[in-house]
DRENDO-1510 file (C-alpha; in Angstrom, 1 decimal, always signed):
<recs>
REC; n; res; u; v; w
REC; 1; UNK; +69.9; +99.4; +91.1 .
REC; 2; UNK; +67.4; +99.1; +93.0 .
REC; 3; UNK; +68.1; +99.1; +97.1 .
REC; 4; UNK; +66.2; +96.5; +99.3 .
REC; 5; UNK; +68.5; +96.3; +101.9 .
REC; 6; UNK; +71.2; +98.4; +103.1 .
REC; 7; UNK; +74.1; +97.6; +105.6 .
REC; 8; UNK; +75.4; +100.6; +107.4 .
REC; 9; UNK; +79.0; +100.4; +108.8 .
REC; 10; UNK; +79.7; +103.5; +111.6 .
REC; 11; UNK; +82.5; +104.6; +113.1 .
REC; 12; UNK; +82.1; +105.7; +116.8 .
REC; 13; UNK; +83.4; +109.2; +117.4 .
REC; 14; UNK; +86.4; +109.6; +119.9 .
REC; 15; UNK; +84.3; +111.6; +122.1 .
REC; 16; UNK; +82.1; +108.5; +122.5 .
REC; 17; UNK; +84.6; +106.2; +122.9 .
REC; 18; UNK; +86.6; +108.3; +125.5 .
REC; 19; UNK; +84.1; +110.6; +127.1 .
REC; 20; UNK; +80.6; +108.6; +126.7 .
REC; 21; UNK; +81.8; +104.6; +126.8 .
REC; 22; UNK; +85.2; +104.8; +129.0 .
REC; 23; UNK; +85.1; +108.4; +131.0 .
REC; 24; UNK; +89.2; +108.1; +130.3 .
REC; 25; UNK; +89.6; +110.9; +133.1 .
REC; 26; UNK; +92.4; +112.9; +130.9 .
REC; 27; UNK; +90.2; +113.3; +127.8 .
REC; 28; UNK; +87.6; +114.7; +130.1 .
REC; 29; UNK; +89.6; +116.7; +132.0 .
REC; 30; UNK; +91.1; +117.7; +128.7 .
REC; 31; UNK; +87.9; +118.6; +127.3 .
REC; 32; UNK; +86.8; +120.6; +130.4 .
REC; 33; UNK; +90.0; +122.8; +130.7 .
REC; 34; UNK; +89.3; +123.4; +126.6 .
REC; 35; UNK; +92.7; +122.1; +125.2 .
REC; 36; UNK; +93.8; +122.5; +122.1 .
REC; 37; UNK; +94.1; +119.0; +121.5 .
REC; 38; UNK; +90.7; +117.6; +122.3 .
REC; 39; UNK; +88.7; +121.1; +121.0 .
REC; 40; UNK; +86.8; +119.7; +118.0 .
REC; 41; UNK; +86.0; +116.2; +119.1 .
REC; 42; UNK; +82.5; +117.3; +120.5 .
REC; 43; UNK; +81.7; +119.1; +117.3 .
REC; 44; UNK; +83.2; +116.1; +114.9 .
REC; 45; UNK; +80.7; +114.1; +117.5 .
REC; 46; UNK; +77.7; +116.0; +116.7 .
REC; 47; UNK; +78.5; +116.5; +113.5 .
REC; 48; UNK; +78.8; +112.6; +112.8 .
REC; 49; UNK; +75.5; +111.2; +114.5 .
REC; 50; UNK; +73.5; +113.6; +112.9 .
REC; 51; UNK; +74.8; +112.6; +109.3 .
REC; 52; UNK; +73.8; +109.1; +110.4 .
REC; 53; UNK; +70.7; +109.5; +111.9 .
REC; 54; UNK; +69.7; +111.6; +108.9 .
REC; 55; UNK; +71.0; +108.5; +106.5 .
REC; 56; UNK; +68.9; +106.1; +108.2 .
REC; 57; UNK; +66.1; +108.3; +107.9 .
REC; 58; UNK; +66.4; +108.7; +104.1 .
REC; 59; UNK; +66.7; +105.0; +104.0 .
REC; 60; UNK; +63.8; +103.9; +106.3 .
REC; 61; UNK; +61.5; +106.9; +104.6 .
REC; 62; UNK; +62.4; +105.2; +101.0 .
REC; 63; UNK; +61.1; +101.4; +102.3 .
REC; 64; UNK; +64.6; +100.1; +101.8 .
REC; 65; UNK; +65.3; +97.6; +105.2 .
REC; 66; UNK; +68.1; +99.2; +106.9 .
REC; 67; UNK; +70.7; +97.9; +109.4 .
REC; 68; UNK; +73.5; +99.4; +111.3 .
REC; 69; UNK; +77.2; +98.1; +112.9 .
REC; 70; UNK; +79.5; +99.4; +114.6 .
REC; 71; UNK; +82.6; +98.9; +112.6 .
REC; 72; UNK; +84.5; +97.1; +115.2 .
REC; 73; UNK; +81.3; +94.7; +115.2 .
REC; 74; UNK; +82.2; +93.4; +111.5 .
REC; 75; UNK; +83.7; +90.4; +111.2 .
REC; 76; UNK; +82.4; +88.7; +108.2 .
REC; 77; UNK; +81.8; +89.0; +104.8 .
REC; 78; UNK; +78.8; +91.0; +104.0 .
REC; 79; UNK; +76.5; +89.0; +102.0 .
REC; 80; UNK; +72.5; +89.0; +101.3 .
REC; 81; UNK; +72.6; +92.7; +100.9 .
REC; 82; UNK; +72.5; +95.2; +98.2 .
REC; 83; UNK; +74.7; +98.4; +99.2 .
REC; 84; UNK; +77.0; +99.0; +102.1 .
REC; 85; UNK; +77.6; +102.6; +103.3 .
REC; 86; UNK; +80.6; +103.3; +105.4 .
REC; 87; UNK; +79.4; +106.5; +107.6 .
REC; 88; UNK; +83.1; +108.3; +109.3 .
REC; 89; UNK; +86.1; +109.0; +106.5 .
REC; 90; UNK; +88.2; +106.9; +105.1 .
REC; 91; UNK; +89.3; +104.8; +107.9 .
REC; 92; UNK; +85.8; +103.5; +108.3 .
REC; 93; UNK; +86.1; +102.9; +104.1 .
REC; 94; UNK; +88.4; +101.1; +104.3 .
REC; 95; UNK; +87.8; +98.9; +107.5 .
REC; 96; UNK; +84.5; +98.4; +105.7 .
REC; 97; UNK; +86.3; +97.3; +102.5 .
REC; 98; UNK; +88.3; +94.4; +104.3 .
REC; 99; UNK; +84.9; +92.4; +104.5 .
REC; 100; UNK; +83.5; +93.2; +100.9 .
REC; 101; UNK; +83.1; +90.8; +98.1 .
REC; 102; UNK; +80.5; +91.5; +95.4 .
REC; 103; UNK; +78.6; +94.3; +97.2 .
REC; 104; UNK; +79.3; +97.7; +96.6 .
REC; 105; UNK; +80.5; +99.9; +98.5 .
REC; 106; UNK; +79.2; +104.3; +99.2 .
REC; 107; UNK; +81.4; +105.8; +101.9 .
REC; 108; UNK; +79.7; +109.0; +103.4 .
REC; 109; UNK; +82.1; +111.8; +105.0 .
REC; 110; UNK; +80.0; +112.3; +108.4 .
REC; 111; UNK; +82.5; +115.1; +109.6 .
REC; 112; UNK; +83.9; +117.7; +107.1 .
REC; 113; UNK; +85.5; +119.6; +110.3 .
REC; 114; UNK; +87.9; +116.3; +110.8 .
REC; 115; UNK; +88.2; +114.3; +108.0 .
REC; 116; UNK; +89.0; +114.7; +104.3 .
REC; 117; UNK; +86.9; +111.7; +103.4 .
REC; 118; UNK; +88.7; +110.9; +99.8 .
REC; 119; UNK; +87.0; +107.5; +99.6 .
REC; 120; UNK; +83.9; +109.2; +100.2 .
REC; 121; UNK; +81.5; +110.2; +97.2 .
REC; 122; UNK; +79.0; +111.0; +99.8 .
REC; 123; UNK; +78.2; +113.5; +103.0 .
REC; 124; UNK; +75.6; +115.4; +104.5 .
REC; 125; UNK; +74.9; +117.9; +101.8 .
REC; 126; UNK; +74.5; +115.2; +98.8 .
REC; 127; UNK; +73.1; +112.1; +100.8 .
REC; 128; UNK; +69.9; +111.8; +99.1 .
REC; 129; UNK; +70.8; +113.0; +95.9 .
REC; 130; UNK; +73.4; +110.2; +95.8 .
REC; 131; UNK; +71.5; +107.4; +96.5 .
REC; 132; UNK; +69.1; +108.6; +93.7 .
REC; 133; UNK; +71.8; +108.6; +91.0 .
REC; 134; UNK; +72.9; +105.1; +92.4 .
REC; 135; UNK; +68.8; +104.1; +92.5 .
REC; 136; UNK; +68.5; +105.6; +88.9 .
REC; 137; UNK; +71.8; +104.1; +87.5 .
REC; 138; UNK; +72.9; +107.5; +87.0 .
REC; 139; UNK; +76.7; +106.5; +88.3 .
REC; 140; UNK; +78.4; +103.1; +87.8 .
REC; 141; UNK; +80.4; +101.6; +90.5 .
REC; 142; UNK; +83.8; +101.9; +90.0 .
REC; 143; UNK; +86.4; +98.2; +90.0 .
REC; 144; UNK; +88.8; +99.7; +92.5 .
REC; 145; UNK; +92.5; +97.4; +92.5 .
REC; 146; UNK; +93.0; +95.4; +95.3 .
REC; 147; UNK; +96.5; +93.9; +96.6 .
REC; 148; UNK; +96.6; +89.9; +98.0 .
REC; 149; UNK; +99.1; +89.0; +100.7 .
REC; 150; UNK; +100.7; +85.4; +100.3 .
REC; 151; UNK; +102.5; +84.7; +104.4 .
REC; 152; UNK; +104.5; +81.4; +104.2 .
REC; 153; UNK; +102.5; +80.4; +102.1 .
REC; 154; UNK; +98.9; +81.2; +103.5 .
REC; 155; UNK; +96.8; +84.2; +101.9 .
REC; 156; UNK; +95.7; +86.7; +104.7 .
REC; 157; UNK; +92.2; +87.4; +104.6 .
REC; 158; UNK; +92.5; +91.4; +104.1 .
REC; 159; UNK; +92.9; +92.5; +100.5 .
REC; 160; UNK; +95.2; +95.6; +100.7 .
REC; 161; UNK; +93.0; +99.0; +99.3 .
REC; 162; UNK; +95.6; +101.5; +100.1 .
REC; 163; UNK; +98.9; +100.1; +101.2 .
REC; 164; UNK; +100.8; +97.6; +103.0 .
REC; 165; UNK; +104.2; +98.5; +105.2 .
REC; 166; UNK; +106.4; +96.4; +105.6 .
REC; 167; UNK; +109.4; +97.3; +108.3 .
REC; 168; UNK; +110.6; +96.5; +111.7 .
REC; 169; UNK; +108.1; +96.4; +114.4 .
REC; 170; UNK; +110.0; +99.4; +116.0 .
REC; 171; UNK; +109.5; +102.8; +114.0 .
REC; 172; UNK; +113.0; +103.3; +115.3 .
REC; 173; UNK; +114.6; +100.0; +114.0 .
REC; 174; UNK; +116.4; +99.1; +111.0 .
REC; 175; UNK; +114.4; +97.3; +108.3 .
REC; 176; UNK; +116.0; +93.9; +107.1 .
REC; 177; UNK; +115.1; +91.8; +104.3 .
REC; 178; UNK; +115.2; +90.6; +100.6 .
REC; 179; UNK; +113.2; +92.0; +97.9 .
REC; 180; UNK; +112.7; +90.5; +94.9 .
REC; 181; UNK; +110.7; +91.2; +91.8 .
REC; 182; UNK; +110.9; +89.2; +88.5 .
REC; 183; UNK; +114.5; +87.8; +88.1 .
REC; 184; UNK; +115.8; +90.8; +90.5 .
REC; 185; UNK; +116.7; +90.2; +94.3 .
REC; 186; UNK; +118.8; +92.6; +96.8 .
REC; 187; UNK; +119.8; +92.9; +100.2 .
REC; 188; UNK; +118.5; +96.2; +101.5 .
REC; 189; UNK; +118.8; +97.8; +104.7 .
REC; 190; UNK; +115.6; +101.1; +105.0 .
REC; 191; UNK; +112.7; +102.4; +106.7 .
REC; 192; UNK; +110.8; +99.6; +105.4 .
REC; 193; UNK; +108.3; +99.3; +102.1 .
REC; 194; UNK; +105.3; +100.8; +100.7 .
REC; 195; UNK; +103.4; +99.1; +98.6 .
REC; 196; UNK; +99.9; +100.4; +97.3 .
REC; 197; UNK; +97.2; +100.3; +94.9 .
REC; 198; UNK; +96.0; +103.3; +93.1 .
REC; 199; UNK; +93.6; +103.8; +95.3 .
REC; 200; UNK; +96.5; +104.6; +98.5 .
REC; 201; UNK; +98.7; +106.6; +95.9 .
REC; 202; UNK; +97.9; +109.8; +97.6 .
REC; 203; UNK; +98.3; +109.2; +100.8 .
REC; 204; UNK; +101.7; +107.4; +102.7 .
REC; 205; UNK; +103.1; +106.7; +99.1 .
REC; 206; UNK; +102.8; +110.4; +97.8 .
REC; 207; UNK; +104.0; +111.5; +100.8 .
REC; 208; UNK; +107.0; +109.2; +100.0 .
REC; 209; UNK; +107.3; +110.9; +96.3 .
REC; 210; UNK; +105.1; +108.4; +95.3 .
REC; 211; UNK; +103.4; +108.4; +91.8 .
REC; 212; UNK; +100.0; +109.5; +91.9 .
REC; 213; UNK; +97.6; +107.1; +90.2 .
REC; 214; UNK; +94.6; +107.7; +88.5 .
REC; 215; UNK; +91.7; +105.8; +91.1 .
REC; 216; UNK; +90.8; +103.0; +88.2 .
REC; 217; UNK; +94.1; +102.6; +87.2 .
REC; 218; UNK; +95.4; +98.7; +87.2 .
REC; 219; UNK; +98.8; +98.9; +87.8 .
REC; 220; UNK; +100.6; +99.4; +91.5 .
REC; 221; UNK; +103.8; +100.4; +92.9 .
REC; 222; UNK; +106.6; +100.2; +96.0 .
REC; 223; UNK; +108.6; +102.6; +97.3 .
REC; 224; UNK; +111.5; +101.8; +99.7 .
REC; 225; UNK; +111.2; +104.4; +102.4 .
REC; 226; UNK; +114.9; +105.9; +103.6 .
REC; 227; UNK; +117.1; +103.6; +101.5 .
REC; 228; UNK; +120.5; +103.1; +103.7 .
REC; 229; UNK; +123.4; +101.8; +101.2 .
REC; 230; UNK; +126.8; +101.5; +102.2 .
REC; 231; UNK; +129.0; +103.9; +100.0 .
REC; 232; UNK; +130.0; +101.0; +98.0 .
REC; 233; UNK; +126.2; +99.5; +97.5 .
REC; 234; UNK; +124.1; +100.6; +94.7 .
REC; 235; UNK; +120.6; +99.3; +94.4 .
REC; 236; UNK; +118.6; +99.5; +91.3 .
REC; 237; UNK; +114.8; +98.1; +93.5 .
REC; 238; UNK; +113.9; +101.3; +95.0 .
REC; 239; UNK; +110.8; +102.3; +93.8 .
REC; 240; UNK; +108.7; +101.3; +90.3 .
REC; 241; UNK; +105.4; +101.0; +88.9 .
REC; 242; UNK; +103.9; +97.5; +88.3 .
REC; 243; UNK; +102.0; +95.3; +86.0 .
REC; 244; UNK; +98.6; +93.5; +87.2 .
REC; 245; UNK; +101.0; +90.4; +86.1 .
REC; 246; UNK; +103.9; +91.2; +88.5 .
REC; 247; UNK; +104.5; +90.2; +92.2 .
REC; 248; UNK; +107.0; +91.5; +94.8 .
REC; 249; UNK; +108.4; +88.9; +97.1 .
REC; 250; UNK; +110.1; +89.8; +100.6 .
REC; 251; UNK; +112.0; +88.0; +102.9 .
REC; 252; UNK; +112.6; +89.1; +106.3 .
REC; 253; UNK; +115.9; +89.5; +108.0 .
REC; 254; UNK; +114.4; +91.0; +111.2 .
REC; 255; UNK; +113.6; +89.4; +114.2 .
REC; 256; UNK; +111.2; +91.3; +114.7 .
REC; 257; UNK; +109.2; +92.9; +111.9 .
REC; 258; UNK; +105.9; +93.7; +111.2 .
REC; 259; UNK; +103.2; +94.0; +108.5 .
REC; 260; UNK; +100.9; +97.2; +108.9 .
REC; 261; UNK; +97.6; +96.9; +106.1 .
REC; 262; UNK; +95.8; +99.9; +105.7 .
REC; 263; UNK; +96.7; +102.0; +108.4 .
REC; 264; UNK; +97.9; +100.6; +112.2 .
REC; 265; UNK; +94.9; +98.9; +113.2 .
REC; 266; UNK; +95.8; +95.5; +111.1 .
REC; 267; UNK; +99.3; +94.2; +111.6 .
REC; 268; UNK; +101.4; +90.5; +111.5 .
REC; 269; UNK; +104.3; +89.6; +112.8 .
REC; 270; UNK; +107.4; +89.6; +110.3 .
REC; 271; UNK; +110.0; +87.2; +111.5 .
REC; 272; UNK; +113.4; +85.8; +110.7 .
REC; 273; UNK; +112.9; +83.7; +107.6 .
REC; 274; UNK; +109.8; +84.8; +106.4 .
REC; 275; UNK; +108.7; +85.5; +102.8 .
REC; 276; UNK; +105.8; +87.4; +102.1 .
REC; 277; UNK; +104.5; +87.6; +98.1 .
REC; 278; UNK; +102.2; +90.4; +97.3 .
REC; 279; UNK; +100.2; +90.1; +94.0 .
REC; 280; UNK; +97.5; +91.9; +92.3 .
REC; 281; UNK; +94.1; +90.5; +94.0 .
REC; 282; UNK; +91.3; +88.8; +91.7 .
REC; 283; UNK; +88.6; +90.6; +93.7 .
REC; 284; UNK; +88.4; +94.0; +92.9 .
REC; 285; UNK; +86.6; +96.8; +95.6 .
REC; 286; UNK; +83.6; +97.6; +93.6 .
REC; 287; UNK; +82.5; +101.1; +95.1 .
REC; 288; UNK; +80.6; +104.3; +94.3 .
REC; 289; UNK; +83.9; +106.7; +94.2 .
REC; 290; UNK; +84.4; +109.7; +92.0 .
REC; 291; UNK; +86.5; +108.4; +88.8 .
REC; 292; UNK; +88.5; +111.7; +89.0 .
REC; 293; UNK; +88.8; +111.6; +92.7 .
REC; 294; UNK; +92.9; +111.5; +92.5 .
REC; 295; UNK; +93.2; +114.3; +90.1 .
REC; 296; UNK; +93.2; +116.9; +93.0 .
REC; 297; UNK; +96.8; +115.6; +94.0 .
REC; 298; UNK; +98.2; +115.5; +90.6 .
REC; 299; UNK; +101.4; +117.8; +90.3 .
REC; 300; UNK; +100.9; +120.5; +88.1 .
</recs>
């Protein structure tokens, strides 16, 4: 493939944000008296900008017209371009992700001291290198599963990558609803529901004793998170793998609950008396992603 025009998406580093941008007085402070909890922040700082000044020189040196946004700045989808690159981990992927179509997607890791980057094929050792495979067709994009979210009835515009939780707006509260899947329904009381594609499988949901998924695979699962049955209750929806061909429907018997999609920075209100469907999503994620990227987290 060859590249014409690139769109990078950035992440800015906490230490810009909070030092740089909004001098918050206890990060500084913070970072003066050397605590513990703010220590690596300047290093994942200089770390970052210099993977992403380096990118854009690799780009710019190769002809290839290059433009860069701050992630928070995306709010449409990305068309008229040949390649994104998301430039952080894979928080940045996946904000990146929610605004992707047809193009492809190349996450870079910009800070190996403070991110694991598993979305990322790329980072500051292999940035050239990559784009020539991806120039030379040397790797295929991969057609990544991607999860739709029916709300009363209206689609939300973010296709789910690595889960959706569903659960009462307070991480203290009581989740409420009715989950049904096929000809199946149940009252259940829990800590909520995950629900992911293969790509989320080792995060939240393995963490949950989740079922690790190969990245490519096309089926998806749910796990209900601390199941509360009374002594005489017995529920048989608990957790499952799912066909591209099946959807989970929920109704909510909170007054108060919340959707959370891909992490915390996305959520909608979950209400008394309202049914969310989730289904398998038409529009894949295509992206540059190591087929074999999950294997690290399969049980032995």
């Amino acid at each position: 493939m060859k590249l014409r025009k690139v769109l990078i998406v950035y992440k800015k580093s906490t230490f810009q944000i909070q030092a740089v941008e909004r001098r918050e007085s206890r990060f500084i402070r913070l970072l003066e008296e050397g605590h513990d909890s703010v220590t690596r922040v300047k290093v994942a700082h200089a770390e970052h900008y210099d993977v992403l000044d380096t990118l854009k020189s690799i780009l710019t040196d190769r002809g290839i017209e290059v433009k860069a946004l701050a992630r928070a700045d995306l709010n449409r989808t990305v068309k008229n371009v040949d390649l994104v690159i998301s430039v952080g981990g894979d928080g940045t992927f996946l904000d990146a992700s929610h605004f992707l179509d047809v193009v492809p997607l190349l996450g870079v890791n910009s800070s190996k001291s403070s991110s694991f980057g598993h979305f990322c094929l790329a980072n500051e050792t292999n940035l050239a290198a990559t784009l020539d495979q991806i120039e030379n067709d040397q790797i295929e994009p991969l057609k990544l599963l991607r999860l739709e979210l029916e709300l009363n009835g209206e689609l939300l515009p973010e296709l789910v990558l690595n889960e959706v939780l569903i659960c009462h707006s307070n991480p203290a509260g009581t989740s409420r609803y009715f989950l049904q899947i096929d000809q199946s329904r149940e009252e259940q009381r829990s800590g909520g529901i995950w629900i992911g594609p293969p790509g989320g499988s080792t995060g939240a949901i393995k963490a949950a004793a989740g079922t690790v998924l190969p990245i490519a695979e096309r089926n998806f699962q749910y796990i209900v998170r601390e199941p509360g049955p009374r002594p005489y209750e017995s529920w048989s929806l608990l957790r499952g793998l799912l066909s591209e061909d099946t959807e989970i429907k929920i109704t909510s018997q909170m007054r108060t609950g919340s959707l959370y999609i891909d992490g915390q920075h996305i959520d909608y209100g979950f209400g008394l008396g309202d049914e969310l469907t989730v289904r398998v999503s038409k529009k894949n994620l295509i992206s540059y992603v190591a087929p074999d990227v999950n294997d690290i987290f399969q049980k032995k």
